[in-house]
SEMI-764150 format. One record per residue: residue number from 0; residue in three letters; x, y, z of N, C-alpha, C in turn. Coordinates in Angstrom, 3 decimals, always signed. Example, Ala and Ser with C-alpha at 12.3 -4.5 7.8 and 13.67 -1.06 7.14 Angstrom:
2
num,residuo,nxx,nyy,nzz,caxx,cayy,cazz,cxx,cyy,czz
0,ala,+13.190,-5.690,+7.800,+12.300,-4.500,+7.800,+13.200,-3.300,+7.800
1,ser,+12.850,-2.250,+7.080,+13.670,-1.060,+7.140,+12.900,+0.030,+7.870
***
This chain:
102
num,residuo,nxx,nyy,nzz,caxx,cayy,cazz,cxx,cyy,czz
0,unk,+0.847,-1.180,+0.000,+0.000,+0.000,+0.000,+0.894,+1.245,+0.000
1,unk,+0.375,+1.714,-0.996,+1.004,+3.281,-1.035,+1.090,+4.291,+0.125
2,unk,+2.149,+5.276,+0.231,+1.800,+6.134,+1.665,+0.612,+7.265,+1.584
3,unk,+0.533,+7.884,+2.064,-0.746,+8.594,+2.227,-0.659,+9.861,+1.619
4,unk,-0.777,+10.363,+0.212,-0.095,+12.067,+0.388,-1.427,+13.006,+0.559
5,unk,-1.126,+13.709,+1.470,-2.494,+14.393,+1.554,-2.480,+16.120,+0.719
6,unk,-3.699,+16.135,+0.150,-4.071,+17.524,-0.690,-3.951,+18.175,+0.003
7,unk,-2.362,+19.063,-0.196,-1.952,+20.253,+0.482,-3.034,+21.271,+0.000
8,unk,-3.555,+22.349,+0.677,-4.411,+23.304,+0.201,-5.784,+22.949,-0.047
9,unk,-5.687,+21.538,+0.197,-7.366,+21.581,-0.060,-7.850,+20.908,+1.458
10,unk,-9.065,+21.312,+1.554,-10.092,+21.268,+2.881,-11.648,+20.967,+2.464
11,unk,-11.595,+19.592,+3.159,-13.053,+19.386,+2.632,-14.058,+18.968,+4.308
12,unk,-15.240,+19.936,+4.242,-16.130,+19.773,+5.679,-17.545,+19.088,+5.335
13,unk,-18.201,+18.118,+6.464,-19.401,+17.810,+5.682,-20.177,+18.320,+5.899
14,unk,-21.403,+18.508,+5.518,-21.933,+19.781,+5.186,-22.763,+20.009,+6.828
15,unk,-23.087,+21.551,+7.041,-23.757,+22.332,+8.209,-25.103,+20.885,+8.636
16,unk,-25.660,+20.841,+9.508,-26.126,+19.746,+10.288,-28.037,+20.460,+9.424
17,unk,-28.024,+21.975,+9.066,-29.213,+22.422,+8.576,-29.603,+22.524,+6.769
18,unk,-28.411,+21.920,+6.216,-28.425,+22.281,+4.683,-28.861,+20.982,+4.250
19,unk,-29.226,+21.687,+3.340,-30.337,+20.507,+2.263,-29.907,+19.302,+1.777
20,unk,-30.667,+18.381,+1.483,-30.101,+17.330,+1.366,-28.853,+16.940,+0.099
21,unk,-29.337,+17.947,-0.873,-28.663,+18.069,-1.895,-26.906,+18.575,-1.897
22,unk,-26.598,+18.986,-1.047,-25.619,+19.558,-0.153,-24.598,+18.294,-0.080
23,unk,-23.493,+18.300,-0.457,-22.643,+17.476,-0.565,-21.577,+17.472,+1.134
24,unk,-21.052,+18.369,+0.726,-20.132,+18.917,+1.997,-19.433,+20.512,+0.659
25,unk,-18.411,+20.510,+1.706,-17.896,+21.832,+1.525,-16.205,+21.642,+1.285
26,unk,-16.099,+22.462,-0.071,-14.619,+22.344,-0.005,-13.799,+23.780,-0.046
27,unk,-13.032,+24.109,+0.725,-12.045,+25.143,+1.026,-10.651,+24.907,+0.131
28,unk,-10.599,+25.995,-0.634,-8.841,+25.966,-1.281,-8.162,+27.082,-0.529
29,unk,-7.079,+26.726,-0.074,-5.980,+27.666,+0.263,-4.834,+27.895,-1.247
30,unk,-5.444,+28.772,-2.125,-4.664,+28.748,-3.644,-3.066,+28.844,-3.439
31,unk,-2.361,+29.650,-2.743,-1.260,+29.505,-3.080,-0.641,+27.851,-2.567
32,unk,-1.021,+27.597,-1.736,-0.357,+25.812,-1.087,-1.265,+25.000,-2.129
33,unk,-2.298,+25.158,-3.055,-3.289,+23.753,-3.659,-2.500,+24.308,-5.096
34,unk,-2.148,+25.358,-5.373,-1.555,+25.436,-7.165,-0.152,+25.138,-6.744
35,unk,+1.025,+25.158,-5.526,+2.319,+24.394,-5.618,+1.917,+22.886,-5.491
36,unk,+1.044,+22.316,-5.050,+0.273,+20.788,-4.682,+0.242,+20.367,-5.802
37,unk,-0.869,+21.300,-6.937,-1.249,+20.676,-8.429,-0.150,+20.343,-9.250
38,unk,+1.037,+21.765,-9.068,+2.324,+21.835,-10.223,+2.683,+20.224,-9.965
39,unk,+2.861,+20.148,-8.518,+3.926,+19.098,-8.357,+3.651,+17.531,-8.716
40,unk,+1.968,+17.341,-8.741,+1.708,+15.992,-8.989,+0.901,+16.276,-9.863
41,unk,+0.488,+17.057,-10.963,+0.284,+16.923,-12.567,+0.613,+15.287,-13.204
42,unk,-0.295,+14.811,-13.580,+0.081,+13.538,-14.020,+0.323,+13.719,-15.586
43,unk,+0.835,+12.710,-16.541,+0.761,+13.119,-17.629,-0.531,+13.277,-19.034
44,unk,-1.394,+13.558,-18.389,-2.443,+14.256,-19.154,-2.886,+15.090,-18.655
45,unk,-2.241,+15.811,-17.458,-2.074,+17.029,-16.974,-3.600,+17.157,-16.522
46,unk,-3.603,+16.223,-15.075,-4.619,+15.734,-14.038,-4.254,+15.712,-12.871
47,unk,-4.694,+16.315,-11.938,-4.566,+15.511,-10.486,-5.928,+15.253,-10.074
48,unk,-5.415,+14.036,-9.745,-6.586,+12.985,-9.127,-6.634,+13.229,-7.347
49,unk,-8.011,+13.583,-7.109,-8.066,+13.901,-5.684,-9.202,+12.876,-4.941
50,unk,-8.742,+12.014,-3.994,-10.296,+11.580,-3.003,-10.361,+11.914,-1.819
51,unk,-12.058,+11.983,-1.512,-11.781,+12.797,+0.278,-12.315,+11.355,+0.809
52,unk,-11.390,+11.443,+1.700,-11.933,+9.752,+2.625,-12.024,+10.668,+3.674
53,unk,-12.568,+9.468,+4.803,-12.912,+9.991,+6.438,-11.956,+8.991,+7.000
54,unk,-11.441,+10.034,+8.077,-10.158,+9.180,+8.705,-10.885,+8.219,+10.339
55,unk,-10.134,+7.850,+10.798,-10.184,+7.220,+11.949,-11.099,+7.836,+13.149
56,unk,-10.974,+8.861,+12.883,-11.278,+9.621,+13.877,-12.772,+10.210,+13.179
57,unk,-12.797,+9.731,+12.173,-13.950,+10.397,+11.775,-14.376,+11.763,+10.698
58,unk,-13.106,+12.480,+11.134,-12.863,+13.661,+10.024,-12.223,+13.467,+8.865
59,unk,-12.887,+14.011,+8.201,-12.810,+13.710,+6.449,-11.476,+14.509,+6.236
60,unk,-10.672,+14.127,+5.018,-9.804,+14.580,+4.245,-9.784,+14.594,+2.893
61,unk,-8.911,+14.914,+2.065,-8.321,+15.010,+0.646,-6.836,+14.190,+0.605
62,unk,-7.162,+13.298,-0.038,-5.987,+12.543,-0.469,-5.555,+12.861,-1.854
63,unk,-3.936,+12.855,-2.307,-3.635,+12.519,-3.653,-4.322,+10.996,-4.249
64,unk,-4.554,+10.498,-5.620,-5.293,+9.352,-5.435,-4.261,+9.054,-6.710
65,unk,-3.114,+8.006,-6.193,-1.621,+7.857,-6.950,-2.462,+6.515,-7.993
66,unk,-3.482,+6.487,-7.816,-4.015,+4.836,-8.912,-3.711,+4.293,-10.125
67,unk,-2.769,+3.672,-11.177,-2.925,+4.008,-12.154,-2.771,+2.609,-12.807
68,unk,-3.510,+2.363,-13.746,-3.963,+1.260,-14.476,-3.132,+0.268,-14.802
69,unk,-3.350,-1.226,-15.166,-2.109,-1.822,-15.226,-1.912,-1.288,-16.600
70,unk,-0.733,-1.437,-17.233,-0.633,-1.365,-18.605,-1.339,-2.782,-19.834
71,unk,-2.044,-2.369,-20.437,-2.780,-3.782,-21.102,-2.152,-4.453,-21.849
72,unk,-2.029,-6.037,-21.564,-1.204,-7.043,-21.903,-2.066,-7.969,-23.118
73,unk,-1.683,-8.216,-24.058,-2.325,-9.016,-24.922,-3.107,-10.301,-24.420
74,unk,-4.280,-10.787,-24.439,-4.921,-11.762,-23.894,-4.652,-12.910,-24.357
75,unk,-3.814,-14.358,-23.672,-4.029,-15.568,-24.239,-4.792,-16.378,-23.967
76,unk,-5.404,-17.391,-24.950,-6.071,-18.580,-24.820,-5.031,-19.951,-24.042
77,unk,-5.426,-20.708,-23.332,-4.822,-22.402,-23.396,-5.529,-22.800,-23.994
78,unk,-5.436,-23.623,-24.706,-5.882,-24.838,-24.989,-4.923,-26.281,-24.927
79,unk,-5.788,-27.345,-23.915,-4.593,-28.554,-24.146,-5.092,-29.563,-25.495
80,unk,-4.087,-30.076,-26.033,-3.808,-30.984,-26.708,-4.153,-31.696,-26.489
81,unk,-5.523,-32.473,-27.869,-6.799,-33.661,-26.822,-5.842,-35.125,-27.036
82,unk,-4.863,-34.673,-27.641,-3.817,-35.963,-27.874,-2.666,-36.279,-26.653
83,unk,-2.820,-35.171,-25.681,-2.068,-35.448,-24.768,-0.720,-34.471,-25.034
84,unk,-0.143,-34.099,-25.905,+0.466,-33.383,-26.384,+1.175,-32.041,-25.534
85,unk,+2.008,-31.075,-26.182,+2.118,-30.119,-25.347,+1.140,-28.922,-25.436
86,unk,+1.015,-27.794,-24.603,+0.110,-26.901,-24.350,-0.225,-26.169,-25.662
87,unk,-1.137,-25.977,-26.340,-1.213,-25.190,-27.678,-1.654,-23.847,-27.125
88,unk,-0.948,-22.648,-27.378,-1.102,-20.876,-26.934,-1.677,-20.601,-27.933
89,unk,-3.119,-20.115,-27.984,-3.508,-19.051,-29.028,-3.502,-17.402,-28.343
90,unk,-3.260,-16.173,-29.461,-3.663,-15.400,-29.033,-4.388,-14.594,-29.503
91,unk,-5.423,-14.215,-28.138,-7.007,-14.030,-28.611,-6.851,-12.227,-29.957
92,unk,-7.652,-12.423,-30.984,-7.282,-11.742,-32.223,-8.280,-10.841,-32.216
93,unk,-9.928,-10.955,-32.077,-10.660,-10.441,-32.002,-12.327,-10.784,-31.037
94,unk,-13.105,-10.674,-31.469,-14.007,-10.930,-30.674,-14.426,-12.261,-30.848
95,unk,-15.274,-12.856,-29.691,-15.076,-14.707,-29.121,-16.628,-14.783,-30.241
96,unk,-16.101,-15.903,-30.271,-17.453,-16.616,-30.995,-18.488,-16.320,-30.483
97,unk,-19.724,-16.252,-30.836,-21.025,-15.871,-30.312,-21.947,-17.040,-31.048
98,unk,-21.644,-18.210,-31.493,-22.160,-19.263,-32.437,-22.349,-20.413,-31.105
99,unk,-23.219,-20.344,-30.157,-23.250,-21.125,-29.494,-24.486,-22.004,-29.968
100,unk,-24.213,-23.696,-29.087,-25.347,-24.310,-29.909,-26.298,-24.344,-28.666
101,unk,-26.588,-23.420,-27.846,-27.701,-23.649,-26.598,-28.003,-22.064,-26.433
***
């Protein structure tokens, strides 16, 4: 598990105990500490990814959210050899048969 980096400059509260239901919570920027925060973890499509979790204690935060996809690996088939044979590798080319007999 990754360490924790928390959104410098950003502040998130849940919302007043009297606001409508529609009312999410509340988020506070401190701009000069949240635009040195953004420069620094800009990802490369020039994103930062932010989540507010609730900590231990109950009070919510802003996390950096470091997640990033595996890179996609070509899909193989097994198939064994009804002769006993060694393992035959196909690799999958396009979309699976849809010719089922049920």
């Amino acid at each position: 598990m990754a360490d924790t980096i928390f959104a410098e400059g950003f502040y998130y509260d849940d919302p007043h105990e009297k606001a409508p239901d529609f009312v999410l919570g509340n988020i506070s920027v401190q701009v000069a500490k949240a635009v040195a925060f953004l420069q620094q973890h800009t990802n490369e499509k020039g994103y930062v990814n932010l989540t507010v979790k609730r900590g231990k204690g109950g009070k919510p935060y802003v996390q950096l959210d470091t997640w990033k996809p595996m890179p996609k690996q070509e899909a193989v088939n097994t198939f064994p050899d009804p002769s006993g044979g060694p393992i035959i590798r196909k690799a999958e080319t396009g979309p699976m048969d849809t010719d089922l007999p049920f």
